[in-house]
ChimeraX commands (.cxc) that place a marker at each C-alpha (Angstrom):
marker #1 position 0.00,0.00,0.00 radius 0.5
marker #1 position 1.52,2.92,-0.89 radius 0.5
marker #1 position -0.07,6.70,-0.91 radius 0.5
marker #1 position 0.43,10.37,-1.10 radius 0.5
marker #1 position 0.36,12.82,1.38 radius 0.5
marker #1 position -0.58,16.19,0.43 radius 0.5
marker #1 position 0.96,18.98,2.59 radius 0.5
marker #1 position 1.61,23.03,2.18 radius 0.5
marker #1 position 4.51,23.88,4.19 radius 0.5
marker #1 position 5.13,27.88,4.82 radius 0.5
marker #1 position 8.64,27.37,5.99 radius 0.5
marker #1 position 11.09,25.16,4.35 radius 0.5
marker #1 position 13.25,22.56,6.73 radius 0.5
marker #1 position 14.21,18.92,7.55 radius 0.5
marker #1 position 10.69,17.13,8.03 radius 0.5
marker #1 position 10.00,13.97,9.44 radius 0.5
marker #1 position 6.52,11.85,8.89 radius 0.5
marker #1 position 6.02,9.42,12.00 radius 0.5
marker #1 position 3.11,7.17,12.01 radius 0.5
marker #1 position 1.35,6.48,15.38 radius 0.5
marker #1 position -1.35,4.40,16.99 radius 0.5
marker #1 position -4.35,6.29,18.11 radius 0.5
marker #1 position -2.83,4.97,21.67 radius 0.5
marker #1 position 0.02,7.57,21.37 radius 0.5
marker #1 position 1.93,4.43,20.14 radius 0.5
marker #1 position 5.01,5.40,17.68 radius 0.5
marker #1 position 4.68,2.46,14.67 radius 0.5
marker #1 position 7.14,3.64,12.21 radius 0.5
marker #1 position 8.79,5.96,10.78 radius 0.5
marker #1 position 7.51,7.05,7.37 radius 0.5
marker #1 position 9.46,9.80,5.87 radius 0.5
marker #1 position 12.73,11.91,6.49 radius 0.5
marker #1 position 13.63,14.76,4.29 radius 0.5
marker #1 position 14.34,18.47,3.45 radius 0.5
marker #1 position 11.34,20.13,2.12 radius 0.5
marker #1 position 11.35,23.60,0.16 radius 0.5
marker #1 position 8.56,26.15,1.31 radius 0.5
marker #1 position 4.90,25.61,-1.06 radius 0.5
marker #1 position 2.42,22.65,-1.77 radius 0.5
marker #1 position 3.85,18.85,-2.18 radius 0.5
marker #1 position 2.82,15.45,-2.34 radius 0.5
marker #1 position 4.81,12.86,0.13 radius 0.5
marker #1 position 4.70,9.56,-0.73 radius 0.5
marker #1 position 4.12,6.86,2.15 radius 0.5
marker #1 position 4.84,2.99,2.66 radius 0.5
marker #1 position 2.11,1.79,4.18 radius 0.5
marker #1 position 2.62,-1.67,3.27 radius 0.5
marker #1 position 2.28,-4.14,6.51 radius 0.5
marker #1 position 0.36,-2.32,8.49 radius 0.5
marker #1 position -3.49,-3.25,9.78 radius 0.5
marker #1 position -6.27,-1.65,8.38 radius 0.5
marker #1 position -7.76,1.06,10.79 radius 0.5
marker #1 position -7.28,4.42,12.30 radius 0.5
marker #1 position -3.92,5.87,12.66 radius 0.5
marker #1 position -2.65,9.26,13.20 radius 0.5
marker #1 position 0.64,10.61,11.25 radius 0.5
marker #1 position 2.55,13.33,12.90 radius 0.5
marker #1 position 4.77,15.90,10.70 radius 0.5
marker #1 position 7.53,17.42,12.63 radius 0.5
marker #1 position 10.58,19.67,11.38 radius 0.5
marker #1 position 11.88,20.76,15.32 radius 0.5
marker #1 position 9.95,24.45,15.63 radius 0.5
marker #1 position 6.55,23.15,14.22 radius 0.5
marker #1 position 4.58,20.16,14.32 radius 0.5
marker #1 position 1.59,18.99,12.86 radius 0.5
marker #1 position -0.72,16.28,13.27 radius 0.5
marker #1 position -3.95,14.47,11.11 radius 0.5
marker #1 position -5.77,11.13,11.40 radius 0.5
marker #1 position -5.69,8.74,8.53 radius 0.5
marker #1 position -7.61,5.38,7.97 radius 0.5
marker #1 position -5.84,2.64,6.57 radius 0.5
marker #1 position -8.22,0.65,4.48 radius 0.5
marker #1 position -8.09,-3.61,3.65 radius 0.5
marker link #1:1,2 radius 0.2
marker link #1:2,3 radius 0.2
marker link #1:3,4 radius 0.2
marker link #1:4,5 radius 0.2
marker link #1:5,6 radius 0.2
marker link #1:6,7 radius 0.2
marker link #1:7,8 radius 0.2
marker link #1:8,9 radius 0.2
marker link #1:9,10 radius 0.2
marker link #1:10,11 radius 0.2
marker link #1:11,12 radius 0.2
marker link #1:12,13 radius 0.2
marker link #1:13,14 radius 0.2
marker link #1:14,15 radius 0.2
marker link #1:15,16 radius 0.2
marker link #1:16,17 radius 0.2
marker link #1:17,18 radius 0.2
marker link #1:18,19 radius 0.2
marker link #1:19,20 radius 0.2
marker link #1:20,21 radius 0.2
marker link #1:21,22 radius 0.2
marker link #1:22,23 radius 0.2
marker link #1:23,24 radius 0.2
marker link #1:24,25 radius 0.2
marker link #1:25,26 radius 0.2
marker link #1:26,27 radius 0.2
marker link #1:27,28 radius 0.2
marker link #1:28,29 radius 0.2
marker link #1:29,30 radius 0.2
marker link #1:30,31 radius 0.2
marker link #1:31,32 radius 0.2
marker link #1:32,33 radius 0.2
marker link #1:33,34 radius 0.2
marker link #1:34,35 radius 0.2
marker link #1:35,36 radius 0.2
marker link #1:36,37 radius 0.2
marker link #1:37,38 radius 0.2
marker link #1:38,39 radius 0.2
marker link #1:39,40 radius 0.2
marker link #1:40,41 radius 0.2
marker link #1:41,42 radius 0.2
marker link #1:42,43 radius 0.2
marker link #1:43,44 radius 0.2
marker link #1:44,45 radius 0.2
marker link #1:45,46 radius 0.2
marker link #1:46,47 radius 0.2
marker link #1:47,48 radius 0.2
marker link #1:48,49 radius 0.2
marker link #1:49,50 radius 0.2
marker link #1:50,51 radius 0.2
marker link #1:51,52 radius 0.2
marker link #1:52,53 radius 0.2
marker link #1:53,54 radius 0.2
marker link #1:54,55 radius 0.2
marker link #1:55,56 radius 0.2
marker link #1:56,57 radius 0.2
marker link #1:57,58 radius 0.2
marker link #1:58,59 radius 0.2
marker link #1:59,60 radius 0.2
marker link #1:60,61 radius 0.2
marker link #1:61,62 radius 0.2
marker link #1:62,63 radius 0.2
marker link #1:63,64 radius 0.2
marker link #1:64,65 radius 0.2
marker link #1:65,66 radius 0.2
marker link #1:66,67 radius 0.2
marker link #1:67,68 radius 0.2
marker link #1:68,69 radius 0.2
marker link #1:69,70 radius 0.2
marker link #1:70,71 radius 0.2
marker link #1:71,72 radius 0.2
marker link #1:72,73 radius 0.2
view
């Protein structure tokens, strides 16, 4: 399974995508990279993981973000 993550950054930065169980759990790591400033689309290995709700967590140090995401069969 394999998707894309749409984001708009306003500051550009080292980002890192962690994937987490709605527990607070950290799963895996999905993404590490330097990002310009402006709209992109992230792609993400989803491939192993149970179907269900999960929530993904964008960090670059000075600003976080955070969204839920379902995981279908």
């Amino acid at each position: 399974r394999k998707t894309l993550l749409p984001v708009s950054l306003k500051q550009q930065g080292s980002y890192t995508i962690t994937l987490y169980s709605l527990q607070g759990n950290k799963i895996k790591e999905l993404f590490t990279s330097e990002l310009s400033e402006g709209d992109h689309k992230i792609p993400l290995d989803l491939m192993g993981l149970s179907a269900g709700m999960y929530i993904v967590k964008m960090n670059n140090g000075s600003v976080s973000r955070e969204r839920a995401i379902m995981i279908g069969k």
